[in-house]
N, C-alpha and C positions, 0 to 999 in steps of 0.2 A: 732531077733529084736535088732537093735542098740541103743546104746544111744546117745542125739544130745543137740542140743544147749540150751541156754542159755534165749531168751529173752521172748520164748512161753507162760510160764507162767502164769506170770504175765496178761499177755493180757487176760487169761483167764477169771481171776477176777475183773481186774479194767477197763478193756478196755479204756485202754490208762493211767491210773495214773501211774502204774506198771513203764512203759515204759519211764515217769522221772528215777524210781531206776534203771533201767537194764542201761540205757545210763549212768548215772552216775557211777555205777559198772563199767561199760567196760572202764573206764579211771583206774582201777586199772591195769592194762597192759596184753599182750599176754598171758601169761601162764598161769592167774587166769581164764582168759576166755578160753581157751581149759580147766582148769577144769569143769567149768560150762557145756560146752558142754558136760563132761562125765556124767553129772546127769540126764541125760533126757532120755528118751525113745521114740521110733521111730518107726512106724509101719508103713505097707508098704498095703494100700488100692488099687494097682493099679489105674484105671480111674475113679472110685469117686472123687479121688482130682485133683488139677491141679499140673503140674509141676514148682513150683516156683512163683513168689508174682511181680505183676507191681506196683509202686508205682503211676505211671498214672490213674488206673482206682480202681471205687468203689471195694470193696471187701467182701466178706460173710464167718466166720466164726462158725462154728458151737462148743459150748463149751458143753461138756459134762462131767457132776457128775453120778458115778456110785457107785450102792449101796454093791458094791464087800467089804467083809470082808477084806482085805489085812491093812497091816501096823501094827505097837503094839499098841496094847489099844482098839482095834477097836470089836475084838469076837461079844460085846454085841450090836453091829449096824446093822440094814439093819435086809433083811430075811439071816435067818440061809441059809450057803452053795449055797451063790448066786451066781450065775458065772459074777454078775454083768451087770447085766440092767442098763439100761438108765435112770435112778433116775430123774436126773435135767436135762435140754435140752434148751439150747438159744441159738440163731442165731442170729448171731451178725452182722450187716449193717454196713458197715461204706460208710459212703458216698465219690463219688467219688470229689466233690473237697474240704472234709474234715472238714469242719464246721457245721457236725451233724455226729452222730448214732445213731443205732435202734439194742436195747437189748430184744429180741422177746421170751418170754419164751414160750415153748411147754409142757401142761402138759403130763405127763409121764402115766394119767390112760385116756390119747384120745384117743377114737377107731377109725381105721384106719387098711387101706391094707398094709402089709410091702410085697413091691416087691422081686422078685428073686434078690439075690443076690451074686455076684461072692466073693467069698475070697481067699487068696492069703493061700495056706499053709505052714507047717516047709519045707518040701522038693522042695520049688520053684515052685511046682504044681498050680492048680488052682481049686477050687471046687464050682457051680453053689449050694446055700443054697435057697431050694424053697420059694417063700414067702405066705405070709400067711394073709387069709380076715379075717375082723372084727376081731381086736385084740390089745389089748392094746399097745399103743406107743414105751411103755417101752420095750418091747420083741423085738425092733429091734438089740437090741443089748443084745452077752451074750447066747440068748436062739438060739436053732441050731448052735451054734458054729457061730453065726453070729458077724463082726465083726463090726468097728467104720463106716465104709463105708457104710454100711447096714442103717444104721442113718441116715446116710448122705442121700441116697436112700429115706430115710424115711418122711426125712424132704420136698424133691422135691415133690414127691406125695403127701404129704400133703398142700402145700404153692406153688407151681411151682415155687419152687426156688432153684437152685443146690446148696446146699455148696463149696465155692472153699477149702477149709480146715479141719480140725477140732482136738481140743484141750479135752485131756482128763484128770480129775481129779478123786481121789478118797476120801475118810473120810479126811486123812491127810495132805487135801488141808489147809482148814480150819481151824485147829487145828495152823498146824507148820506158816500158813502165817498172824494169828491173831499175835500171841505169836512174830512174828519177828518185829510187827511193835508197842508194848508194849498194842496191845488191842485194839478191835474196839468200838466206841462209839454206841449205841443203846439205844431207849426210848422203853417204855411199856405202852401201854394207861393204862394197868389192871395189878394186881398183877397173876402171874406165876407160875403153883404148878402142873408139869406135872408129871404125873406118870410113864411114857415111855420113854419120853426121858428125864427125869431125872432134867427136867430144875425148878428152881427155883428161881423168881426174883421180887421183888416186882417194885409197879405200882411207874415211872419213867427215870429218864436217870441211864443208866449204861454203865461200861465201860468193856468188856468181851473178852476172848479169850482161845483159847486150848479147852477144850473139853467140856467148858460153851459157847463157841461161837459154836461150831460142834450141841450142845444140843439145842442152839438158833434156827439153820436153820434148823435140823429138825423135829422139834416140831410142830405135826397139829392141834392138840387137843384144844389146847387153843387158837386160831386163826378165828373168823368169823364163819363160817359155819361150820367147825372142818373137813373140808376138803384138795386137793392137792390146788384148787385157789388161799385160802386163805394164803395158807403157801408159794405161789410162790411170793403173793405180801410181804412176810414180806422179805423172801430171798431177792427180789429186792430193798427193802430198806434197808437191809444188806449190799448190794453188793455196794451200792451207798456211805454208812457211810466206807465202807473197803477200796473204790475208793480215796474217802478226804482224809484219814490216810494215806495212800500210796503217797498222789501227795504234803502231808503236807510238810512244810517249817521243821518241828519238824523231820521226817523220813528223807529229804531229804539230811538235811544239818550234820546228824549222821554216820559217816562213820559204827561204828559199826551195827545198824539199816539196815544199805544201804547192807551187806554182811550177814546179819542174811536174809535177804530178798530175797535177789538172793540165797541163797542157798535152803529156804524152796520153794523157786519161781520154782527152775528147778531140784528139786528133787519131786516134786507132777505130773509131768505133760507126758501125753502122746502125740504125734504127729506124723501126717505123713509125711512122710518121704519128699513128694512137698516143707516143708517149715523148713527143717532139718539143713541148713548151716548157720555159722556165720552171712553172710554177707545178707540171707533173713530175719533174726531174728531182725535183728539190722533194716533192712530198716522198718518191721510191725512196729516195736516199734517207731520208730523215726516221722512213720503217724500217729499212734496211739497216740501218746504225740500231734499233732496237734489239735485234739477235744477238744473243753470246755466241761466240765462238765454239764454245764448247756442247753445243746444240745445233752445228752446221754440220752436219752428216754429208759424209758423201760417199754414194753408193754404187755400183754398175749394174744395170738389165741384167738379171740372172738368163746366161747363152747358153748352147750346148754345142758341139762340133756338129757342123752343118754334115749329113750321110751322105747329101750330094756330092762333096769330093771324092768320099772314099776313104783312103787312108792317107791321101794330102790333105792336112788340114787345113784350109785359105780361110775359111769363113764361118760364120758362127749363124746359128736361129736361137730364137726364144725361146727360152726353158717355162715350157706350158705348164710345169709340174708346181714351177719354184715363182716364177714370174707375175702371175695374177695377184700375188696378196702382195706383192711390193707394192705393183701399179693402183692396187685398191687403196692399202694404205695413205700412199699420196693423194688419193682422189680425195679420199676421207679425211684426209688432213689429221693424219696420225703419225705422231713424230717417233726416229727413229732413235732418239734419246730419252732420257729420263726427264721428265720437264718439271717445277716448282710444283711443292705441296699444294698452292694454290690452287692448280688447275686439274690435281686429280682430285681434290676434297668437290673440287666443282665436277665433273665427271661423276661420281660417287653419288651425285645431290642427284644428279640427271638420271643415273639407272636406277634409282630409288622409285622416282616417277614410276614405276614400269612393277614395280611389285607392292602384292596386294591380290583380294580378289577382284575375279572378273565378272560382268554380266556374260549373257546371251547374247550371240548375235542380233538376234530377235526385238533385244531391247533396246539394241543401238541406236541412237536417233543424232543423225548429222546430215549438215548441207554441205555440198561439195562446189568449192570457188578454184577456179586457173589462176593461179596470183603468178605465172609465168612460164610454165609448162607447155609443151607442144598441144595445138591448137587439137581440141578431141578431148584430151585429158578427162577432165572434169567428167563426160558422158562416158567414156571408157571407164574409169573407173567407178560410177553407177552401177552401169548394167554386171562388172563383174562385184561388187557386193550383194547385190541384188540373188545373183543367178549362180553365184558360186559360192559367195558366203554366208549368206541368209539375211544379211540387211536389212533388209526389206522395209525400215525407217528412214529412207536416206534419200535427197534430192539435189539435182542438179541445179546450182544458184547463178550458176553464169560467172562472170570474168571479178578478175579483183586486179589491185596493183600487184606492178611488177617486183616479186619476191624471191629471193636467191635461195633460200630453205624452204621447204614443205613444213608444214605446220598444223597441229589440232589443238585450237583453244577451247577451252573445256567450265565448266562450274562447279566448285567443290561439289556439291550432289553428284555430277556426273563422273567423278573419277576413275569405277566402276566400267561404263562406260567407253573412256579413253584410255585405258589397260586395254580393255578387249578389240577394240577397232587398232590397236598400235602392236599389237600381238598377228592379227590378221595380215596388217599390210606391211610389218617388217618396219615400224616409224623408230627412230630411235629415243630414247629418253628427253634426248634434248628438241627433241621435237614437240611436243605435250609444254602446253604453254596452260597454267593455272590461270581461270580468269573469269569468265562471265557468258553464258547461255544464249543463244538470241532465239528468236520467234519462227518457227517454219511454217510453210505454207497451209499446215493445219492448225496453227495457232497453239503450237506446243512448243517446250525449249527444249534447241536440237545444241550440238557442240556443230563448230565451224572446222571443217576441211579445208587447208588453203594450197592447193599444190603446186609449188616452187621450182626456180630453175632447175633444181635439183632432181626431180621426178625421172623418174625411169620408167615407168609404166607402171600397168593395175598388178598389181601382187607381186613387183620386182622390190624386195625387200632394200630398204635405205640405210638399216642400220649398221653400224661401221664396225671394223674390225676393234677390239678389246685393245689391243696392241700391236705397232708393226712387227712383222716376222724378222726372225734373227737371220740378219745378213753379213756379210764380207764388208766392213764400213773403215772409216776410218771420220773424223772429226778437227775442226780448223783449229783444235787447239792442241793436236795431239803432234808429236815431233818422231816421224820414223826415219828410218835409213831404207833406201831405194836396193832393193836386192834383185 
């Protein structure tokens, strides 16, 4: 395992305030930053993650707190001799043209399949760790020598949503990155007086850090239900009051602050190795600092009381009622805040596209390219215009470059046209690209099909939900009291 850069951190916790100090930091010059890089640590998932970070498209990161004893002070945390589970678990959205995120926590006692999973061993080998049914969330990691990837795995099966990354912390997250930034601010609807984790605070604001903030987050006991839900929403408004601290004008403008913070920043943190160099670390951070506050959502997996206990209630499943248009949402990159007139007058332009009359199937005339789509694509979805939809103008063009959207470019004449094909296959407004005709194999002008990472298959509709569904949220710039 190596150690790597500098800016991961942080993004762990603040998702994006961090990413003022790290920027900031990195004007103290070259050398201080190859020391930062040597505080980090680097793990190597193979194809769970991706290799390296676009600053063009949305992104997913998965942040993970584990309850591993490691660090001083630590013995009396967690289960005795844990190899470290997946304690805390968020998935982090950030949107692709940056004027939202979605902070998704996963509880860590949701039953769930953890799939087979490959890890990378010491000797450069490679070892397939079986996976395993109905089983608490938390064992994707840690248990069978399974490692951050496995998560990762874990999180796709449960949400169908791949992580492109993921960030890993331990106890001494929290402790050293409260303490760097002089204490985080927190309220308490109720007076405090936990027996286990040690916390004690009576009923209103306090200002907290080191191992009263580590005692704050996590404390279930005196929380709602005295369960993991409730203790995930006070973590989230934790994370939110730790996010202000960090992007404050008070930390920012402290040179001593700004270096006690990068140090506790990128000595807490684990990553893989996709997002390991200077210059990717720096570009997260520098998108990451593009998000307001007030558009960082953060939400929990809608769960139900698992029937398997009975009427002990230990553990929770996913609420299949409620749960699918959260996970949609986020896939579609539809934010769970109100975003800038800008970008709904641009929405608005996009389903514009989409009304109008239609042709006939009959008169459709398009060629169908893979510009990135599972290998078939292209002829699969022929044959079912063909034989299901009436098509019957339509050809298979073979491969194009690799394309993260699905897409139909079209010729004012054919607009007609691309209503009705975008109607049939479920394409969304923004799909429908105005532009110019080309030549098909009968020497007529067809519109271009280009089917994109994004593809789901022949007639599995693309188009995205209008708005995300109204959930239980709360927002990084919103100030509650822990009840």
């Amino acid at each position: 395992m190596k150690k790597t850069s500098k800016a991961k951190k942080a993004l762990a916790w603040t998702a994006g305030g961090t990413a003022f100090a790290l920027v900031a930091v990195g004007t103290a010059g070259y050398l201080y930053l190859k020391h930062l890089e040597g505080n980090i640590t680097s793990t190597d998932v193979g194809s769970a993650a991706k290799n390296g970070f676009s600053k063009d498209d949305a992104f997913n990161i998965l942040i993970i707190g584990t309850d591993k004893r490691t660090g001083k002070g630590n013995e009396g945390y967690g289960d005795k001799g844990s190899v470290g589970h997946a304690d805390t678990n968020i998935l982090l959205h950030v949107s692709k043209d940056r004027t939202n995120a979605t902070a998704l926590s996963i509880p860590r006692d949701l039953i769930t399949n953890v799939p087979d999973c490959p890890t990378k061993q010491p000797d450069g080998s490679e070892k397939v760790v079986p996976g395993t049914d109905n089983v608490r969330f938390n064992t994707s990691l840690g248990q069978d020598g399974r490692d951050p990837g496995c998560t990762m795995r874990t999180v796709q099966a449960v949400t169908g949503i791949m992580p492109d990354h993921f960030m890993m912390v331990d106890f001494n997250a929290v402790k050293t990155l409260t303490s760097a930034v002089g204490g985080v601010d927190v309220c308490l609807a109720h007076a405090v007086d936990d027996k286990e984790s040690h916390l004690k605070l009576s009923a209103g604001q306090h200002k907290i850090e080191g191992e009263q903030a580590l005692a704050f987050v996590r404390t279930r006991h005196s929380w709602g239900n005295q369960g993991d839900l409730d203790r995930i929403k006070v973590q989230q408004q934790f994370m939110g009051s730790l996010m202000r601290k960090m992007s404050s004008s008070d930390t920012l403008t402290n040179p001593s602050k700004l270096i006690d913070l990068a140090e506790a920043a990128t000595n807490a943190l684990t990553v893989d190795k996709g997002i390991s160099s200077v210059g990717t670390l720096k570009d997260i951070a520098l998108e990451l600092k593009k998000v307001p506050p007030k558009n960082i959502s953060f939400v929990t997996v809608p769960v139900v009381d698992n029937p398997a206990d009975g009427v002990v209630h230990k553990t929770v499943i996913v609420n299949q009622a409620t749960a699918p248009a959260v996970f949609d949402a986020i896939k579609n990159d539809v934010s769970f805040t109100e975003v800038k007139k800008k970008q709904k007058e641009e929405k608005d332009a996009e389903a514009a596209r989409l009304k109008g009359s239609r042709s006939a199937p009959s008169d459709v005339r398009v060629r169908i390219l893979n510009g990135g789509a599972e290998a078939g694509s292209a002829q699969e979805t022929l044959q079912w215009l063909q034989t299901k939809e009436g098509v019957l103008k339509s050809e298979n063009a073979g491969n194009a470059g690799s394309a993260s959207k699905t897409t139909l470019e079209y010729a004012p004449d054919q607009a007609a046209q691309a209503r009705e094909l975008a109607q049939l296959m479920g394409l969304p407004g923004a799909a429908l690209k105005p532009g110019k005709s080309v030549i098909n194999s009968q020497g007529l002008p067809a519109m271009t099909l280009t089917l994109g990472k994004d593809f789901k298959g022949a007639g599995v509709s693309l188009t995205a939900p209008a708005k995300a569904p109204a959930v239980d949220k709360s927002t990084a710039d919103t100030v509650k009291c822990a009840s």
